[in-house]
KEROBA-996789 format. One line per field, with one value per atom (N, C-alpha, C): residue number from 0; y, x, z; residue in one letter; atom name. Coordinates in Angstrom, 2 decimals. Example, Ala and Ser with C-alpha at 12.3 -4.5 7.8 and 13.67 -1.06 7.14 Angstrom:
2
gumi = [0, 0, 0, 1, 1, 1]
v = [-5.69, -4.50, -3.30, -2.25, -1.06, 0.03]
u = [13.19, 12.30, 13.20, 12.85, 13.67, 12.90]
w = [7.80, 7.80, 7.80, 7.08, 7.14, 7.87]
vexba = [A, A, A, S, S, S]
tiro = [N, CA, C, N, CA, C]
***
This chain:
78
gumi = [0, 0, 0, 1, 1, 1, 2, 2, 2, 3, 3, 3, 4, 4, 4, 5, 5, 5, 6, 6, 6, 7, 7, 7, 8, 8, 8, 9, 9, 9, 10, 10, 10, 11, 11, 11, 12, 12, 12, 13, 13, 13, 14, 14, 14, 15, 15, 15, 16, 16, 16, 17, 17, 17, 18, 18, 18, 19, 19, 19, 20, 20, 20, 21, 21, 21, 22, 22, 22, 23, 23, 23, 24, 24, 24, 25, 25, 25, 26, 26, 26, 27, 27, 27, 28, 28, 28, 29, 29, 29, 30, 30, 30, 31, 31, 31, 32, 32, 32, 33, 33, 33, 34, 34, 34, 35, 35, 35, 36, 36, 36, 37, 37, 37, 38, 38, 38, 39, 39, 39, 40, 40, 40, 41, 41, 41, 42, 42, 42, 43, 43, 43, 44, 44, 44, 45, 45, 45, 46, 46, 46, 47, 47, 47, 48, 48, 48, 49, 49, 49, 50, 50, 50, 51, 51, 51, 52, 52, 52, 53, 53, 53, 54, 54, 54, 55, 55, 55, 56, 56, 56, 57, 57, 57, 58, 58, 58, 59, 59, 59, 60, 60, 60, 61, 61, 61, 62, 62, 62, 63, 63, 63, 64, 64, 64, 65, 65, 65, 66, 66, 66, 67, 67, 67, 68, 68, 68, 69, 69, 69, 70, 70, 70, 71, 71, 71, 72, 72, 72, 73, 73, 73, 74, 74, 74, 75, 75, 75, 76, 76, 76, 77, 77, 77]
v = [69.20, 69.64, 71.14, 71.34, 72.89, 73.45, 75.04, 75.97, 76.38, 76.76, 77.85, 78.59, 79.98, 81.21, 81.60, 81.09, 81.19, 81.86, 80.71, 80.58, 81.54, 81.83, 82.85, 84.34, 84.28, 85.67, 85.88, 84.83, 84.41, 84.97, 84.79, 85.22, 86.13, 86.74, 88.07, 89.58, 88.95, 89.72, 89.59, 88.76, 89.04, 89.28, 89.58, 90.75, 91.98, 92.16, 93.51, 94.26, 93.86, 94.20, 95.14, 95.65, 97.16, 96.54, 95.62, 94.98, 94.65, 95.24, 94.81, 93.28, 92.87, 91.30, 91.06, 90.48, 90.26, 88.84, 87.54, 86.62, 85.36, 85.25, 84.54, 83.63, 82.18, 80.85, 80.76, 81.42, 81.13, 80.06, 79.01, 77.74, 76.58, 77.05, 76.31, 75.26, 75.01, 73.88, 74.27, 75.41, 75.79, 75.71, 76.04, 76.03, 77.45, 77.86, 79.59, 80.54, 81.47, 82.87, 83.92, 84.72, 86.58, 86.72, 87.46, 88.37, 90.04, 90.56, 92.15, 92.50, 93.57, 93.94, 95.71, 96.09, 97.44, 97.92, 98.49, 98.98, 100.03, 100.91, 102.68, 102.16, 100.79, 101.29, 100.64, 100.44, 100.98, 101.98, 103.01, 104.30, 105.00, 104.76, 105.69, 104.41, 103.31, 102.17, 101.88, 101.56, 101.25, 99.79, 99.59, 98.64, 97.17, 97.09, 96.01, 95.80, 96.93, 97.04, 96.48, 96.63, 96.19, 94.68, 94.36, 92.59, 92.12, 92.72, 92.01, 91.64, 92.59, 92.33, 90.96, 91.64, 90.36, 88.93, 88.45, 87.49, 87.09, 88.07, 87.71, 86.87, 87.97, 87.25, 85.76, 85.47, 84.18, 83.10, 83.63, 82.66, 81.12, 81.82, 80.94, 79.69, 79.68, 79.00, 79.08, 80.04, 80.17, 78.97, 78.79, 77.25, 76.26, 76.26, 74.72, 74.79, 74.53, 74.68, 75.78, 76.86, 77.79, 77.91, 77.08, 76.88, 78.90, 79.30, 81.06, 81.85, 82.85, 83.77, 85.08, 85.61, 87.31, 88.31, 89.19, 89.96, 91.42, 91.53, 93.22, 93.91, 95.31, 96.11, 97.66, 97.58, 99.53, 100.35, 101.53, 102.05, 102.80, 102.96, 102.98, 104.56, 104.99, 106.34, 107.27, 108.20, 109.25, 109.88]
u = [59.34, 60.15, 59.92, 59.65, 59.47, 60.61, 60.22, 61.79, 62.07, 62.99, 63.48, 63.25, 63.34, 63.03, 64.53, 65.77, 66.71, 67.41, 66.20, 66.62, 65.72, 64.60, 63.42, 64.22, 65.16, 65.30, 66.92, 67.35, 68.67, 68.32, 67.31, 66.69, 66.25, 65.77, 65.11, 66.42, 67.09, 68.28, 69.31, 69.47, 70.12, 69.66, 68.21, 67.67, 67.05, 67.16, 67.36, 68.27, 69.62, 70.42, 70.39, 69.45, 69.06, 68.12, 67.52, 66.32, 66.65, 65.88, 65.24, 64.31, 64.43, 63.82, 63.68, 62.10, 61.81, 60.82, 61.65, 60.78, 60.02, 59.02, 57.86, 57.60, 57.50, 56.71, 55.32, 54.39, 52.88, 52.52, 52.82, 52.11, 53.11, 54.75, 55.58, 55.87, 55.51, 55.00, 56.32, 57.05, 57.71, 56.97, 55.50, 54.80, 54.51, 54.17, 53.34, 54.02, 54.54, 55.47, 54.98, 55.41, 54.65, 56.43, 56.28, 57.12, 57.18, 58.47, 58.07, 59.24, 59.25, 60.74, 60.20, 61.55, 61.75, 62.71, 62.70, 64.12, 63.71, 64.89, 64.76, 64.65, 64.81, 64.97, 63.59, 62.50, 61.11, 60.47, 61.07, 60.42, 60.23, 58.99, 58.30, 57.70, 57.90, 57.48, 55.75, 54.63, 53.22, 53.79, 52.79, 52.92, 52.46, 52.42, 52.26, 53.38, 53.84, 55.44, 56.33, 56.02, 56.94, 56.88, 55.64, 55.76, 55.92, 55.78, 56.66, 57.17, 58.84, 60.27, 60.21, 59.55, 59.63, 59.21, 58.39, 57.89, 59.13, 59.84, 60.44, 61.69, 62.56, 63.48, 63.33, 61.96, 61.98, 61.66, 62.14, 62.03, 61.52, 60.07, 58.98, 59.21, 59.61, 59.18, 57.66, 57.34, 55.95, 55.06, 54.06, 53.50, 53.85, 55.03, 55.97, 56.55, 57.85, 58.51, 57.64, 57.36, 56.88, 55.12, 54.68, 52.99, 51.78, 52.67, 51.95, 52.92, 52.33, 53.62, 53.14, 52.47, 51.99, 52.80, 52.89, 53.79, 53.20, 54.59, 54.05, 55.60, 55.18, 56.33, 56.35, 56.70, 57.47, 58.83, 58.91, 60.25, 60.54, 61.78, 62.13, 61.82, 61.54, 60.83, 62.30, 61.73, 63.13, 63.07]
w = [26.11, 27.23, 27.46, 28.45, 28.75, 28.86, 29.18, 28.76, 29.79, 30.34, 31.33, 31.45, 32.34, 32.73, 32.05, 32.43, 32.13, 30.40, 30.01, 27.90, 27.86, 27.93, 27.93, 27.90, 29.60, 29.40, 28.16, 27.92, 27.21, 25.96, 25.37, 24.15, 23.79, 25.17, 25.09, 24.71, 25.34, 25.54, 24.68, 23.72, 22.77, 21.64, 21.56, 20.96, 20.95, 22.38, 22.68, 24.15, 23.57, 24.67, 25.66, 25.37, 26.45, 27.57, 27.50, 27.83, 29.40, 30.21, 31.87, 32.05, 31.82, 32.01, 33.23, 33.68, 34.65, 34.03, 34.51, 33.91, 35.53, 35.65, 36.55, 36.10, 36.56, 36.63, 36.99, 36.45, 36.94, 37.47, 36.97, 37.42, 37.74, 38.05, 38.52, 37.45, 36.06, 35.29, 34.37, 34.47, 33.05, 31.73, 31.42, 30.41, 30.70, 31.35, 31.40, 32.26, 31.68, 32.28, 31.99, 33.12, 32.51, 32.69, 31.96, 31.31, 31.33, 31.94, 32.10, 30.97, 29.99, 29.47, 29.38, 29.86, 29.98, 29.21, 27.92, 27.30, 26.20, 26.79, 26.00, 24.36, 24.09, 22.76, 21.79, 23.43, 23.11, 22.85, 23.01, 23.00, 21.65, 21.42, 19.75, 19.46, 19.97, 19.79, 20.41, 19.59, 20.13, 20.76, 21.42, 22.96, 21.34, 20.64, 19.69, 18.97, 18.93, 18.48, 19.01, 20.20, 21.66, 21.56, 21.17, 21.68, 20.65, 19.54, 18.32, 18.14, 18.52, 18.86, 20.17, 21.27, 22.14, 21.60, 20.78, 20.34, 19.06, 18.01, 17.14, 17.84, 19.05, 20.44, 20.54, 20.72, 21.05, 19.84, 18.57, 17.57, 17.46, 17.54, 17.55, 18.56, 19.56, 20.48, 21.33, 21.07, 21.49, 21.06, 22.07, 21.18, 20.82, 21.31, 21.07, 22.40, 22.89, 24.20, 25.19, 24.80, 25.50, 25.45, 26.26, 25.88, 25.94, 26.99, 27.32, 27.89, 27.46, 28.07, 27.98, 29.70, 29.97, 29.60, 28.97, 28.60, 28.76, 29.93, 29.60, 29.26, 28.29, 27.72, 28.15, 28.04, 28.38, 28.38, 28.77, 28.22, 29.85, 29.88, 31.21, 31.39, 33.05, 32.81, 33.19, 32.49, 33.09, 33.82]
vexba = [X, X, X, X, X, X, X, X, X, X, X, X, X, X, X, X, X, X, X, X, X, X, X, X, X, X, X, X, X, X, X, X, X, X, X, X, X, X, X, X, X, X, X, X, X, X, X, X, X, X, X, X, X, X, X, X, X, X, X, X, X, X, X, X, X, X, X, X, X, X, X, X, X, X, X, X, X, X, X, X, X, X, X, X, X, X, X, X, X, X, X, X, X, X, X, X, X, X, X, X, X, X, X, X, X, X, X, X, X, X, X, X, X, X, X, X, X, X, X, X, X, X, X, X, X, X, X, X, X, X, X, X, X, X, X, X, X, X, X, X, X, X, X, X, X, X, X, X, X, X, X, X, X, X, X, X, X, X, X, X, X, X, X, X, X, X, X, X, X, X, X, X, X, X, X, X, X, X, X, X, X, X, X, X, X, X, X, X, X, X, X, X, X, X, X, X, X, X, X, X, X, X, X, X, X, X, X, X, X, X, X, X, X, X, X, X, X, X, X, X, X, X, X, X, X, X, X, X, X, X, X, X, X, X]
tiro = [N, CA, C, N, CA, C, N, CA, C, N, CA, C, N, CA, C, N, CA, C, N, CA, C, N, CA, C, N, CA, C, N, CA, C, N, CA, C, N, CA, C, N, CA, C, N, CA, C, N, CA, C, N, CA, C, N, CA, C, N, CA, C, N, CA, C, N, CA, C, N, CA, C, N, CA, C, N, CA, C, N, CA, C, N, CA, C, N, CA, C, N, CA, C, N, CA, C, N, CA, C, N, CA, C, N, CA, C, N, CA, C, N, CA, C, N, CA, C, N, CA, C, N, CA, C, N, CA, C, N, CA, C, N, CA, C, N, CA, C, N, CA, C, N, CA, C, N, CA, C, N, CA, C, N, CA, C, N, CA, C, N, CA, C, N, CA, C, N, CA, C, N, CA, C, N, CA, C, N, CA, C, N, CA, C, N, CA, C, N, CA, C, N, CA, C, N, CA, C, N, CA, C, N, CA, C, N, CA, C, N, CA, C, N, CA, C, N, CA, C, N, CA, C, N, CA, C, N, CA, C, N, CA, C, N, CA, C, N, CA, C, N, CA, C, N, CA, C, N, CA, C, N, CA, C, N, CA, C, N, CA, C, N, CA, C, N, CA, C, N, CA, C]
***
């Protein structure tokens, strides 16, 4: 069963409550999403760092419910 955009950003965000979530349906299929997250409490953080946390958020649903997922990270500008 595929996932939501909904649980995607549900997850994202209750592990990193600061987090700007911007979540997309690529292929309408609920298998493949890009993903944008923006949150200050990226900052000092390398961009591998960043998707770490985003990937840990989604406690391993990746590859199971969630087949791909574009991800981009950053810290909000001042």
């Amino acid at each position: 069963m595929p996932m939501a955009a909904s649980d995607i950003e549900r997850l994202i965000r209750a592990r990193i409550p600061d987090a700007e979530v911007t979540i997309r349906d690529l292929a309408g299929d609920g298998d493949h999403y890009a993903a944008t997250v923006i949150a200050e409490s990226f900052r000092g953080k390398s961009r591998v760092q960043q998707h770490q946390i985003v990937y840990e958020a989604l406690k391993g649903e990746m590859g199971g419910k969630l087949h791909a997922l574009a991800l981009q990270t950053g810290t909000p500008e001042r």
